[in-house]
C-alpha positions as CSV (number, residue, x, y, z in Angstrom):
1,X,0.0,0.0,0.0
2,X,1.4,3.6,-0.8
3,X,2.3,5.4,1.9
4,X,0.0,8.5,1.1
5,X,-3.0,5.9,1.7
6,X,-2.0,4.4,5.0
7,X,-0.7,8.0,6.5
8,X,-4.6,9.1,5.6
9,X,-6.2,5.7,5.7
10,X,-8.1,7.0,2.6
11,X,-7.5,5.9,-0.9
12,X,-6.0,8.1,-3.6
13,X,-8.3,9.8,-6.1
14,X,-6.4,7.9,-8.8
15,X,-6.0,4.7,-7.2
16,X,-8.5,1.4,-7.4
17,X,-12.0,2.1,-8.8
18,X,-10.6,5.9,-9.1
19,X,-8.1,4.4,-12.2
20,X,-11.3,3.6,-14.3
21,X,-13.4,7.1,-13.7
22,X,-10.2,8.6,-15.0
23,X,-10.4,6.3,-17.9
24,X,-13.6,7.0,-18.5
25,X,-13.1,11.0,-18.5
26,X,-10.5,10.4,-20.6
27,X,-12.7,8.8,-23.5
28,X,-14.8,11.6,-22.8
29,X,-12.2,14.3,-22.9
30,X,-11.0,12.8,-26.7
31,X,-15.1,12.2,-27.5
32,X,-16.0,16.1,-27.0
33,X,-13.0,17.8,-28.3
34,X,-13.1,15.3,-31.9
35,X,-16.6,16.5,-31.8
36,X,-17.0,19.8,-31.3
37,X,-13.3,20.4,-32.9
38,X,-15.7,18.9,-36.0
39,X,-18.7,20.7,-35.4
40,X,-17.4,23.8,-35.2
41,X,-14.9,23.5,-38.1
42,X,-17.7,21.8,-40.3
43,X,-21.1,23.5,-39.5
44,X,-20.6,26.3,-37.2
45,X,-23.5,28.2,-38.3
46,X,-26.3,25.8,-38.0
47,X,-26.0,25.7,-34.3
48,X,-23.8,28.3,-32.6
49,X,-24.7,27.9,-29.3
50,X,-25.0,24.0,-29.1
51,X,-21.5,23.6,-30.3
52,X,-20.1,26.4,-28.2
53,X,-21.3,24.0,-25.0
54,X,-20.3,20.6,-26.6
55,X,-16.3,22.9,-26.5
56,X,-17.2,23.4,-23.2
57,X,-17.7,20.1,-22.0
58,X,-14.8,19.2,-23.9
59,X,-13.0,21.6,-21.8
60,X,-14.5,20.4,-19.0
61,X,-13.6,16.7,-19.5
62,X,-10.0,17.6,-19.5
63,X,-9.6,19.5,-16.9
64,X,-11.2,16.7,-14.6
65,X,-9.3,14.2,-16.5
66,X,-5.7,15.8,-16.2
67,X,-6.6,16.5,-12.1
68,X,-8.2,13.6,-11.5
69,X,-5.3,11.6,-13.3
70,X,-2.5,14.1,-10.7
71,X,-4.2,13.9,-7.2
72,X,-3.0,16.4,-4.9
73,X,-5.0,18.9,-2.4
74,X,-5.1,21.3,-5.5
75,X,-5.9,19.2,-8.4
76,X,-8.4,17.7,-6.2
77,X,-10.2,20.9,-5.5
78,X,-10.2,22.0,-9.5
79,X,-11.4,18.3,-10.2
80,X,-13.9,18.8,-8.0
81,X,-15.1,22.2,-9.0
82,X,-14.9,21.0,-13.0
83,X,-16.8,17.8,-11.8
84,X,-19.8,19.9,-10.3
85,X,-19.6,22.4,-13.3
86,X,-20.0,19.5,-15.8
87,X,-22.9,18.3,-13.3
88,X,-24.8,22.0,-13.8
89,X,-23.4,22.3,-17.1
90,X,-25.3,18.7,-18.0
91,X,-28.4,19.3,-16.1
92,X,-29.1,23.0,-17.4
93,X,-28.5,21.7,-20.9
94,X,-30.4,18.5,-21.1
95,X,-33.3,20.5,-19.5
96,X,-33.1,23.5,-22.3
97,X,-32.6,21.1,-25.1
98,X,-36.0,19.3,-23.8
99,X,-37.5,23.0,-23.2
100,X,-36.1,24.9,-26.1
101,X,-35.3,22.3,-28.5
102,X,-34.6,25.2,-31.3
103,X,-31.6,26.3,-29.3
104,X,-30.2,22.9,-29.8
105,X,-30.9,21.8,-33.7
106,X,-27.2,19.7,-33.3
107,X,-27.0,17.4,-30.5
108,X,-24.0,18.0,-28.0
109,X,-23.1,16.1,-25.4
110,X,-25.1,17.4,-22.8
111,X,-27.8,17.3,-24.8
112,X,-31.0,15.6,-23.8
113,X,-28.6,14.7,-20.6
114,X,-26.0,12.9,-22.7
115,X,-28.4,10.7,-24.3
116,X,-26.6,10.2,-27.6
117,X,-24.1,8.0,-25.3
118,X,-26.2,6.4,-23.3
119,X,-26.7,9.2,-20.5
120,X,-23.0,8.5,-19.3
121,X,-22.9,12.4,-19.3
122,X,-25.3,12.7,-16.9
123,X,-23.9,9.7,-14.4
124,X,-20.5,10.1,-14.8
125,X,-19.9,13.7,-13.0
126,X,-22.4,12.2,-10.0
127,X,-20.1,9.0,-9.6
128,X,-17.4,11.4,-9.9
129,X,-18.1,13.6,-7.1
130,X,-19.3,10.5,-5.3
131,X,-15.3,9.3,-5.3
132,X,-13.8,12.2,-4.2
133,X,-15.9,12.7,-1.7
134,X,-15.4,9.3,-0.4
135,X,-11.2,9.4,-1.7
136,X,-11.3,12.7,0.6
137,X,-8.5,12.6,2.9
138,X,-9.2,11.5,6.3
139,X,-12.3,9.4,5.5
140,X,-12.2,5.9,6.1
C-alpha cells in the first residue's frame, strides 16, 4: 500500500476504482474535443450555441481528467469544481434542449442529458463527485 493511503487511511483519487473514472473521462475528454473540434470547423452556423457548450464540456472533460489523473490537495479541489460544473453544465443543458429544442438543432453532449451516449454524461460527474468525496483525505 502507498504510503500517502496508510498516513490518511483514505485511498487516492487515482487509485483502485478511481483508475477507471479517469479512464472513463478520458474517453470523454478525446469524444467532446473530436466533436465539437468537428462541429465547429464543419457547420458552425447551424448551431452556434450547441456547439459552443459541446467545447465546453470538452474543456471540461480535460480539466477533470488531467486533475483527477494528478491527485494532490489542489488538483483535487479544481477536479472537484470541474466535476460539479459538468454536473450544472449537463443538467441546465439537457433541461433547455428538452425545453427549447430550437436552441439545440445539433445534439452536443449534454444534450437531452448525454443521451446520444447512453446518458454517461449525466452519471459520470455524479459518480465522480461520489469518489472524491469518499477518496477525501481522512475518510475511512
Amino acid at each position: 500500500m502507498p504510503v500517502s493511503e496508510v498516513r490518511t487511511g483514505a485511498p487516492l483519487v487515482n487509485r483502485g476504482p478511481g483508475r477507471l473514472l479517469v479512464a472513463v473521462y478520458g474517453i470523454f475528454a478525446l469524444a467532446a474535443t473530436a466533436r465539437s473540434a468537428v462541429q465547429i470547423a464543419t457547420r458552425f452556423d447551424r448551431a452556434p450555441l450547441a456547439f459552443l457548450l459541446s467545447a465546453l464540456a470538452a474543456v471540461v472533460y480535460v480539466v477533470a481528467t488531467v486533475c483527477l489523473a494528478r491527485g494532490g490537495p489542489l488538483a483535487r479541489r479544481v477536479a472537484f469544481a470541474a466535476v460539479a460544473v459538468e454536473l450544472l453544465g449537463v443538467l441546465a443543458v439537457g433541461a433547455a434542449s428538452h425545453a427549447v429544442p430550437h436552441l439545440f438543432p445539433e445534439p452536443t453532449v449534454w444534450s437531452h442529458f448525454g443521451s446520444g451516449y447512453g446518458f454517461v454524461p449525466v452519471v459520470l460527474p455524479v459518480v465522480g463527485l461520489l469518489w472524491l468525496r469518499r477518496s477525501r483525505r481522512g475518510t475511512p
